[in-house]
PDB file of N, CA, C and O in Angstrom:
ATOM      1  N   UNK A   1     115.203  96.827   6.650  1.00  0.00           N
ATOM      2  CA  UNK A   1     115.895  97.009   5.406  1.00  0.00           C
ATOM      3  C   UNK A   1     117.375  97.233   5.689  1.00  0.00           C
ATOM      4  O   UNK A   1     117.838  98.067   6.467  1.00  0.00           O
ATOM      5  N   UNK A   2     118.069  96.330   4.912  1.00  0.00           N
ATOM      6  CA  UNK A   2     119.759  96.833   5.195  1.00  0.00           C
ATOM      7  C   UNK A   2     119.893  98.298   4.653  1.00  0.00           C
ATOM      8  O   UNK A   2     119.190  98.835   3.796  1.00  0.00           O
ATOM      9  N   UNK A   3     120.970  98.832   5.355  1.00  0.00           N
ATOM     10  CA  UNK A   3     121.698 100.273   5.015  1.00  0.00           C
ATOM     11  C   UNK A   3     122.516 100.200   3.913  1.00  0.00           C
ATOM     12  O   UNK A   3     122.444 101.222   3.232  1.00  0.00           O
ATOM     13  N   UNK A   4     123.158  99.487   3.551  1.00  0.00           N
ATOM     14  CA  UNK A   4     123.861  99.635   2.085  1.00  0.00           C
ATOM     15  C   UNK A   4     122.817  98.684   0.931  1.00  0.00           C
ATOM     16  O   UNK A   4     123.259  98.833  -0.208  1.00  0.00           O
ATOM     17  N   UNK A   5     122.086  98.146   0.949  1.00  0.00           N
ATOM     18  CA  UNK A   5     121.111  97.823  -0.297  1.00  0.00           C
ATOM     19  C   UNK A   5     122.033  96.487  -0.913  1.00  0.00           C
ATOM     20  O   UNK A   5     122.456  96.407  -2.066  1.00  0.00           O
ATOM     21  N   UNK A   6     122.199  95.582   0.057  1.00  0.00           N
ATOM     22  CA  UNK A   6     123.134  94.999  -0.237  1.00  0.00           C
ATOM     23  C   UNK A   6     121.927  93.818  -1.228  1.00  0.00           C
ATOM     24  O   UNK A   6     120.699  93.775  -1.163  1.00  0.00           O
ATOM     25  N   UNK A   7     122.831  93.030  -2.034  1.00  0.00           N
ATOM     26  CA  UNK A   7     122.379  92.005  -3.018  1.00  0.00           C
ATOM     27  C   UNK A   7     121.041  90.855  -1.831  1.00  0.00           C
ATOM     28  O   UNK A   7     121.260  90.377  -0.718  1.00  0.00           O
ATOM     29  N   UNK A   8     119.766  90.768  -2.683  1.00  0.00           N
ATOM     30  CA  UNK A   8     118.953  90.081  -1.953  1.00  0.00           C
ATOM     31  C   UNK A   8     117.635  90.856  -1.106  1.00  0.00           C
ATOM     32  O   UNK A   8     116.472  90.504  -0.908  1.00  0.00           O
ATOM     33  N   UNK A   9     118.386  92.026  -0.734  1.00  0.00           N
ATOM     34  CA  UNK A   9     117.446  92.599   0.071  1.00  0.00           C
ATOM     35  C   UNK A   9     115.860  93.151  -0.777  1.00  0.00           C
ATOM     36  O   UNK A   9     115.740  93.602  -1.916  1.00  0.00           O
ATOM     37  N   UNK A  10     114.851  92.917   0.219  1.00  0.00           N
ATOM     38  CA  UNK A  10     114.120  93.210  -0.686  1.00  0.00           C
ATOM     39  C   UNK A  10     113.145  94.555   0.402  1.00  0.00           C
ATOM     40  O   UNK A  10     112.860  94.509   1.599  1.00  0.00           O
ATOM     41  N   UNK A  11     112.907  95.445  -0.458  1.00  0.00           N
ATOM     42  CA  UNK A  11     112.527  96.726  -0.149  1.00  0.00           C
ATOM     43  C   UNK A  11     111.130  96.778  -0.375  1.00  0.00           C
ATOM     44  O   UNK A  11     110.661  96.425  -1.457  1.00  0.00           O
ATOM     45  N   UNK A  12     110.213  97.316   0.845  1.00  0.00           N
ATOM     46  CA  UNK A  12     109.105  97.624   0.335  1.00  0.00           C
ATOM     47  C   UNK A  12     108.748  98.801   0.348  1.00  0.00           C
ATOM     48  O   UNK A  12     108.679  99.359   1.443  1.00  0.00           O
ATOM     49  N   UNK A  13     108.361  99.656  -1.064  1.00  0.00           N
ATOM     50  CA  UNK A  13     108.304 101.590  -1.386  1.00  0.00           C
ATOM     51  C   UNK A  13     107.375 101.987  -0.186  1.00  0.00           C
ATOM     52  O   UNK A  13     106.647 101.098   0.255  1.00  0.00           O
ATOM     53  N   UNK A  14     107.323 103.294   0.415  1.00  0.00           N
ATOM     54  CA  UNK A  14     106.494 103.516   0.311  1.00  0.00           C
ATOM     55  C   UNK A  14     105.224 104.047  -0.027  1.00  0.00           C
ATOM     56  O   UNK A  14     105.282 103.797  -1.231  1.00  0.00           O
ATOM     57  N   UNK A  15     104.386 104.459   0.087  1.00  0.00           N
ATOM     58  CA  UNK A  15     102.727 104.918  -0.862  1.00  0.00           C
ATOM     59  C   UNK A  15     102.968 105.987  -1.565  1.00  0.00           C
ATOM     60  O   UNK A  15     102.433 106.011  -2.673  1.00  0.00           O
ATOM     61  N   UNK A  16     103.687 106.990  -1.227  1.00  0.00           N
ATOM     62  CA  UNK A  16     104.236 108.255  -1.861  1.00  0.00           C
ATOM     63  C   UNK A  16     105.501 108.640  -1.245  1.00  0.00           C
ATOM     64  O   UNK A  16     106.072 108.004  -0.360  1.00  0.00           O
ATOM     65  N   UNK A  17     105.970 109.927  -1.877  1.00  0.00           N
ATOM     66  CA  UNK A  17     107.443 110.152  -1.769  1.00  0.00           C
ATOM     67  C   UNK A  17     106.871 111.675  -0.825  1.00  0.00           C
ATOM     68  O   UNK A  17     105.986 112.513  -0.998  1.00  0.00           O
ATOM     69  N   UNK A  18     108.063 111.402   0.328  1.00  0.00           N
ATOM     70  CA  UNK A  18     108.169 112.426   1.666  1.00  0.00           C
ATOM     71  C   UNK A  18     108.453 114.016   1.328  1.00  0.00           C
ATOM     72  O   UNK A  18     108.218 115.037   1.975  1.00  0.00           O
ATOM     73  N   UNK A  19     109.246 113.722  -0.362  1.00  0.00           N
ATOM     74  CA  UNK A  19     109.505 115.102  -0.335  1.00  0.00           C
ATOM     75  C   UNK A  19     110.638 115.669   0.503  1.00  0.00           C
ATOM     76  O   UNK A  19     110.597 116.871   0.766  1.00  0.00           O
ATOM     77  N   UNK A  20     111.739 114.859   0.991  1.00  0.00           N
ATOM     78  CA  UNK A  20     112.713 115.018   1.981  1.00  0.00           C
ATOM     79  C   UNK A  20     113.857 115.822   0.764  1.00  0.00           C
ATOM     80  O   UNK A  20     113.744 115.840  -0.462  1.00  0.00           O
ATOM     81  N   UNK A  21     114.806 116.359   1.525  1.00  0.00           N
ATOM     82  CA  UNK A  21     116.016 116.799   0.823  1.00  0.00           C
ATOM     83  C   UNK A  21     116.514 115.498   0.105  1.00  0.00           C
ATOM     84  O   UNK A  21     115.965 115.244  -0.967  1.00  0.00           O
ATOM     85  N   UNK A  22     117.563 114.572   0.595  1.00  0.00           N
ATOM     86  CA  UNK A  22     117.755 113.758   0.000  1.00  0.00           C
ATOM     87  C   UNK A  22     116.564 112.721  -0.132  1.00  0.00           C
ATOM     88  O   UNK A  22     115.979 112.635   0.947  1.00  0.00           O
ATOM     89  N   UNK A  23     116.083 112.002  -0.993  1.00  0.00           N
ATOM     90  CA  UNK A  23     114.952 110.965  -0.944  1.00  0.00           C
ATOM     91  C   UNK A  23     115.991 110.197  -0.207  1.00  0.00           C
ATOM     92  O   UNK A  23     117.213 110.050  -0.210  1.00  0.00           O
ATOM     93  N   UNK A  24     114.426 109.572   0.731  1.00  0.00           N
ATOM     94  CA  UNK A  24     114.987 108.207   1.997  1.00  0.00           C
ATOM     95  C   UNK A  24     115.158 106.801   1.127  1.00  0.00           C
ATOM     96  O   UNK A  24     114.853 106.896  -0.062  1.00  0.00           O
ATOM     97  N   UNK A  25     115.583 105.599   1.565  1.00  0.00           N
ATOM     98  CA  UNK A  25     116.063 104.366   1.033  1.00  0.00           C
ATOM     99  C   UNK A  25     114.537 103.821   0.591  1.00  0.00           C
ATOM    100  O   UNK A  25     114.415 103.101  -0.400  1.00  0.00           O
ATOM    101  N   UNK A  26     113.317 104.245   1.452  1.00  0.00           N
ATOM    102  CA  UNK A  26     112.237 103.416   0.802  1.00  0.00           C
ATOM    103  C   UNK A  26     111.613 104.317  -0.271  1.00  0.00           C
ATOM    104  O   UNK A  26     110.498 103.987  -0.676  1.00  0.00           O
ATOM    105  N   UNK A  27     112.178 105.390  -0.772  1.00  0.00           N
ATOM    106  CA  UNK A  27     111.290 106.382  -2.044  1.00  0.00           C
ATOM    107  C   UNK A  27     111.276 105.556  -2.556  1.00  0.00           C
ATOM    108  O   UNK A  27     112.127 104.668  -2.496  1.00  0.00           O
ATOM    109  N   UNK A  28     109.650 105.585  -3.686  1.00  0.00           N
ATOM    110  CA  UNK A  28     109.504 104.420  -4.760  1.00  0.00           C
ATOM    111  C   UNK A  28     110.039 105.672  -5.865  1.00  0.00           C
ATOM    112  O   UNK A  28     109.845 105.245  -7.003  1.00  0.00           O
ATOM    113  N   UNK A  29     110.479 106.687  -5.893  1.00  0.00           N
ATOM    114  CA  UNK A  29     111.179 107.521  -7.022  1.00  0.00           C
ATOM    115  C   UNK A  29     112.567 106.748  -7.255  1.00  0.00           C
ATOM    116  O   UNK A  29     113.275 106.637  -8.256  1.00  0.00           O
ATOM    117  N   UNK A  30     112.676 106.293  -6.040  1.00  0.00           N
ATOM    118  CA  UNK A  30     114.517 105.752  -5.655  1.00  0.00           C
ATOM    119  C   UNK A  30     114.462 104.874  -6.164  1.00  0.00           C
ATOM    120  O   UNK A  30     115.238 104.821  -7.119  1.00  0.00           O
ATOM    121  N   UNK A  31     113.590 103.642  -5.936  1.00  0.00           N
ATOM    122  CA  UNK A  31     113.793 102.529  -6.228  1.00  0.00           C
ATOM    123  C   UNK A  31     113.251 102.624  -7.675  1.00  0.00           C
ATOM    124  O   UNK A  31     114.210 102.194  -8.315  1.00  0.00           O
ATOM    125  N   UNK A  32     112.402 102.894  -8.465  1.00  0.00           N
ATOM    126  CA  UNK A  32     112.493 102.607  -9.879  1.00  0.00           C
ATOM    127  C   UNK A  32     113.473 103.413 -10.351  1.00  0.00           C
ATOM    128  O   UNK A  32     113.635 103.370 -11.570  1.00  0.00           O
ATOM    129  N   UNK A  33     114.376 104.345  -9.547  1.00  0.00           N
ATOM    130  CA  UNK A  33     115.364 104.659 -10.685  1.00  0.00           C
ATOM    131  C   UNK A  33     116.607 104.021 -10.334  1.00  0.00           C
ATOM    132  O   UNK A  33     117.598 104.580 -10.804  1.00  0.00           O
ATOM    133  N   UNK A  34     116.791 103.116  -9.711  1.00  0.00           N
ATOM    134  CA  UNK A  34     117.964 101.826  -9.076  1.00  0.00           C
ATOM    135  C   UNK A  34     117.154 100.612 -10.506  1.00  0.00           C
ATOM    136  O   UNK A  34     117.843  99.983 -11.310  1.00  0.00           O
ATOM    137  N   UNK A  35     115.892 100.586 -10.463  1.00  0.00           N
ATOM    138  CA  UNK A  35     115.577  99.529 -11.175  1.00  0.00           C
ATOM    139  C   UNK A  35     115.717  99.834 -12.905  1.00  0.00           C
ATOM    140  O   UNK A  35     115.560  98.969 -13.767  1.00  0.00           O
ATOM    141  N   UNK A  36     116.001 101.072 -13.121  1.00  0.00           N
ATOM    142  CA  UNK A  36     116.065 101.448 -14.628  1.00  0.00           C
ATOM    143  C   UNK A  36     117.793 101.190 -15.206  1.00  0.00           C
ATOM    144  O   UNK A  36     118.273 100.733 -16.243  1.00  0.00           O
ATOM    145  N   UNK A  37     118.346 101.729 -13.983  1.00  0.00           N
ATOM    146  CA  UNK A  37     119.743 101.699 -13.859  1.00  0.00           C
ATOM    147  C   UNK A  37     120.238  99.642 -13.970  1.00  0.00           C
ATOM    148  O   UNK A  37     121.344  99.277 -14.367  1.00  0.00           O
ATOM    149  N   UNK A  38     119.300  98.811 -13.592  1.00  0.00           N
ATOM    150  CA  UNK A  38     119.616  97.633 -12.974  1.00  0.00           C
ATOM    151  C   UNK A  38     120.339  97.287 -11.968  1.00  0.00           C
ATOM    152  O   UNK A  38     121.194  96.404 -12.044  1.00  0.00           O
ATOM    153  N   UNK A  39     120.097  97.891 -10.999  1.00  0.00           N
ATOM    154  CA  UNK A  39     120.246  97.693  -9.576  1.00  0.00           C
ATOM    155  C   UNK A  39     119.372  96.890  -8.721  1.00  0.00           C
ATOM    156  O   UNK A  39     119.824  96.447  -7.665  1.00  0.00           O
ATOM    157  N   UNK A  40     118.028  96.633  -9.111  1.00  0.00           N
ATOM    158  CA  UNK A  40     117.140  96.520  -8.432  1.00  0.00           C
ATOM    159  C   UNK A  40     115.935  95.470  -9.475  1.00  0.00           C
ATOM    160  O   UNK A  40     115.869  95.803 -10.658  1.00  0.00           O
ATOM    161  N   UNK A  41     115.240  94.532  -9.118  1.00  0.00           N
ATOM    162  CA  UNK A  41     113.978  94.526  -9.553  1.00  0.00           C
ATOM    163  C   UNK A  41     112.689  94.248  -9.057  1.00  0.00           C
ATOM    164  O   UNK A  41     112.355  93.860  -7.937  1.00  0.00           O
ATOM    165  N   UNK A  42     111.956  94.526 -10.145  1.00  0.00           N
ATOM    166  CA  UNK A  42     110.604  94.675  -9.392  1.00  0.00           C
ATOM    167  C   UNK A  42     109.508  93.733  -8.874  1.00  0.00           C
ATOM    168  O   UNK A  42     108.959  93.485  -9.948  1.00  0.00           O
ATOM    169  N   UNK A  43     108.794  93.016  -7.921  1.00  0.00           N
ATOM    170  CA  UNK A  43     108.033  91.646  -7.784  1.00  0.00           C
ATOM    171  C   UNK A  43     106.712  92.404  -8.543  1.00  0.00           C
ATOM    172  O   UNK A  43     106.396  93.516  -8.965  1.00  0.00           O
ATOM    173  N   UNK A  44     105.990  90.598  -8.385  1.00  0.00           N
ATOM    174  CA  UNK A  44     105.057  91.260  -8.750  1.00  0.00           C
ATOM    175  C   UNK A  44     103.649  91.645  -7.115  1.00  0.00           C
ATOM    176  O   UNK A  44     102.534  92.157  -7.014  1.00  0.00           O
ATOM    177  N   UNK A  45     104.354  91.198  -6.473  1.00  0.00           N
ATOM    178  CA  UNK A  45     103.651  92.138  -4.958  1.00  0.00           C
ATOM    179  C   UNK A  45     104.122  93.500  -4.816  1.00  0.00           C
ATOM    180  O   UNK A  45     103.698  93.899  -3.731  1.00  0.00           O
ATOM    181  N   UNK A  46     105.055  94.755  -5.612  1.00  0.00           N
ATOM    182  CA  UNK A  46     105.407  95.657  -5.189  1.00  0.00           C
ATOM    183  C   UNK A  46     105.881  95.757  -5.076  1.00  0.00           C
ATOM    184  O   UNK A  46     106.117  96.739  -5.780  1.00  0.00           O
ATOM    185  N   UNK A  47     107.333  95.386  -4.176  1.00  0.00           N
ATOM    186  CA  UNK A  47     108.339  95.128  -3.356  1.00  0.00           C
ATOM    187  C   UNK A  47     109.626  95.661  -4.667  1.00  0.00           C
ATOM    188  O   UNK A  47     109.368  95.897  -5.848  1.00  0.00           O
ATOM    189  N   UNK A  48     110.740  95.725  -4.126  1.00  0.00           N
ATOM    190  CA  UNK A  48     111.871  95.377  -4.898  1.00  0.00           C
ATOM    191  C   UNK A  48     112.869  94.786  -4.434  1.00  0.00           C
ATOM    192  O   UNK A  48     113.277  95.087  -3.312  1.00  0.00           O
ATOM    193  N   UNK A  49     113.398  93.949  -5.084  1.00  0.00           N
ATOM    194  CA  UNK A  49     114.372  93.156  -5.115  1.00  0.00           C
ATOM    195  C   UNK A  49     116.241  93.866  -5.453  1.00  0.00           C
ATOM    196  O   UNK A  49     116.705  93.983  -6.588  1.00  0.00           O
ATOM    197  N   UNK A  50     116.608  94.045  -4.824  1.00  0.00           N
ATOM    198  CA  UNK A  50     118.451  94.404  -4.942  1.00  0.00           C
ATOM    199  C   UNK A  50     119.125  93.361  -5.605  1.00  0.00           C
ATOM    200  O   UNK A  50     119.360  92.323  -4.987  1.00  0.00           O
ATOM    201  N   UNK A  51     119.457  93.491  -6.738  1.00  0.00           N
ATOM    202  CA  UNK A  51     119.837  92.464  -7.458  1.00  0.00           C
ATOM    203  C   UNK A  51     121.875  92.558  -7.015  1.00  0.00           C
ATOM    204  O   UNK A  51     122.588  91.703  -6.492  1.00  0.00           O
ATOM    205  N   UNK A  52     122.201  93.904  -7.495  1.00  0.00           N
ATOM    206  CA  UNK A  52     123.819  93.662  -6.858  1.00  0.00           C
ATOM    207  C   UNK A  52     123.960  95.180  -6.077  1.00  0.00           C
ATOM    208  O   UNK A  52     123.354  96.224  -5.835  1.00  0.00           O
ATOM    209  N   UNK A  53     125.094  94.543  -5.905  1.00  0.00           N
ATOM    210  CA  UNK A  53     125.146  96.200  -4.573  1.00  0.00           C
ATOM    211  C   UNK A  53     125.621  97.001  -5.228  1.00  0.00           C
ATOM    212  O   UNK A  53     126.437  96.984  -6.150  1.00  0.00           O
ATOM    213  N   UNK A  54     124.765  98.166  -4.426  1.00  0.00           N
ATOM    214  CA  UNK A  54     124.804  99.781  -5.171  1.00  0.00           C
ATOM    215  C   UNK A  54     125.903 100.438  -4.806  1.00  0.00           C
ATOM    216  O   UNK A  54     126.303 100.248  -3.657  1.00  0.00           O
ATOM    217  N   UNK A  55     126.517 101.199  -5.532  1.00  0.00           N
ATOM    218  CA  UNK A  55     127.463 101.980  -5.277  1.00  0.00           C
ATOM    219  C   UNK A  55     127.271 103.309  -4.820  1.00  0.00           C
ATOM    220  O   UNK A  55     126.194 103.860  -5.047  1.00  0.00           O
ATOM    221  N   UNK A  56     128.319 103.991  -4.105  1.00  0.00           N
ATOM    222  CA  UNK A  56     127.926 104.846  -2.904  1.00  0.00           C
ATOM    223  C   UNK A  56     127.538 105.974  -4.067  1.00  0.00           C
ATOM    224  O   UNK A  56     126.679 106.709  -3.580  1.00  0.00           O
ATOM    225  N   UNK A  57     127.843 106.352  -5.351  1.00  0.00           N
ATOM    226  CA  UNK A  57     127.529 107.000  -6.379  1.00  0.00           C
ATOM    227  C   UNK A  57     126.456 107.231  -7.027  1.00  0.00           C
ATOM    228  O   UNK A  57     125.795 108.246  -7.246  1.00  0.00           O
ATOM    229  N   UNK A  58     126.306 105.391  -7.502  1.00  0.00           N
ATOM    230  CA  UNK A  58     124.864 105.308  -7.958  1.00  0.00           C
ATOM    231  C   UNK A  58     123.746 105.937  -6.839  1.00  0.00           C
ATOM    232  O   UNK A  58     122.981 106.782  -7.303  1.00  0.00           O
ATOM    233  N   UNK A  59     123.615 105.644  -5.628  1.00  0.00           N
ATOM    234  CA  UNK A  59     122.839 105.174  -4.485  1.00  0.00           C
ATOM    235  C   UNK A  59     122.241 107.036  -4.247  1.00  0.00           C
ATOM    236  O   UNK A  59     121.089 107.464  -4.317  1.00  0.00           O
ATOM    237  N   UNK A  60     123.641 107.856  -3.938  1.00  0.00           N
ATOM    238  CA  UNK A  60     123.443 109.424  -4.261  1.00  0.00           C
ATOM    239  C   UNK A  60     122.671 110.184  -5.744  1.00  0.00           C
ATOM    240  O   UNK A  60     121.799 111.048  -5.653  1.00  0.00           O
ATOM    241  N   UNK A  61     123.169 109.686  -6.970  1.00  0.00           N
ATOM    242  CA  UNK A  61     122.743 110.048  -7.731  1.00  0.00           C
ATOM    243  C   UNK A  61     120.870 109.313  -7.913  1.00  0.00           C
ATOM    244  O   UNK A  61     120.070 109.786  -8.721  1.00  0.00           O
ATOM    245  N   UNK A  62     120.567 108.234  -7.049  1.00  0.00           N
ATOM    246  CA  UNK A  62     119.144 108.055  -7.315  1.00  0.00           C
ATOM    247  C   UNK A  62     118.782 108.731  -6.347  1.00  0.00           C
ATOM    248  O   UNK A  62     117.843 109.385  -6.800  1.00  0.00           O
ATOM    249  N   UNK A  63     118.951 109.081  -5.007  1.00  0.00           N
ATOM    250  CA  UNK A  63     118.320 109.835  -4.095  1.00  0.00           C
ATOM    251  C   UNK A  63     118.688 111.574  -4.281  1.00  0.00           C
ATOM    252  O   UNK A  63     118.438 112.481  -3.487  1.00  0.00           O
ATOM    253  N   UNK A  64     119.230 111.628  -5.357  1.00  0.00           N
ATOM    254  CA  UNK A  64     118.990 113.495  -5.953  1.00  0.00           C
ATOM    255  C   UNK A  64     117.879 113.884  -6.130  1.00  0.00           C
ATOM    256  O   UNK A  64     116.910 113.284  -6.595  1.00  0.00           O
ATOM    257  N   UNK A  65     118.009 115.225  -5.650  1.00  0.00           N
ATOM    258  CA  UNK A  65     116.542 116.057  -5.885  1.00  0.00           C
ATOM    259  C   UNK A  65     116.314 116.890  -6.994  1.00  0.00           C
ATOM    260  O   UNK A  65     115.235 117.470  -7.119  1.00  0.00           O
TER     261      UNK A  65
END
């Protein structure tokens, strides 16, 4: 997975969330809230799709606890 979530990349969640301080790049908490925002969308295998690149703002404010 790229480090900045750049346009194209496609992410696969994983099964549950770690519960880490900051959520990691594969939280599926992260990624449907990149995908509510439209950052992101969803396949229909699971996966998500990075539609444009996230900002270092957005990217913090979805990995808040």
């Amino acid at each position: 997975m790229s480090k900045k979530l750049e346009p194209g990349a496609v992410v696969k969640p994983k099964k549950t969330c770690c519960k880490s301080g900051p959520r990691c790049k594969r939280c599926p908490t992260m990624l449907k809230r990149l995908e509510k925002r439209g950052y992101a969308e969803r396949r229909t295998d699971g996966k998500y799709v990075i539609l444009e690149l996230v900002p270092k703002a957005e990217r913090k404010a979805a990995r808040a606890r």
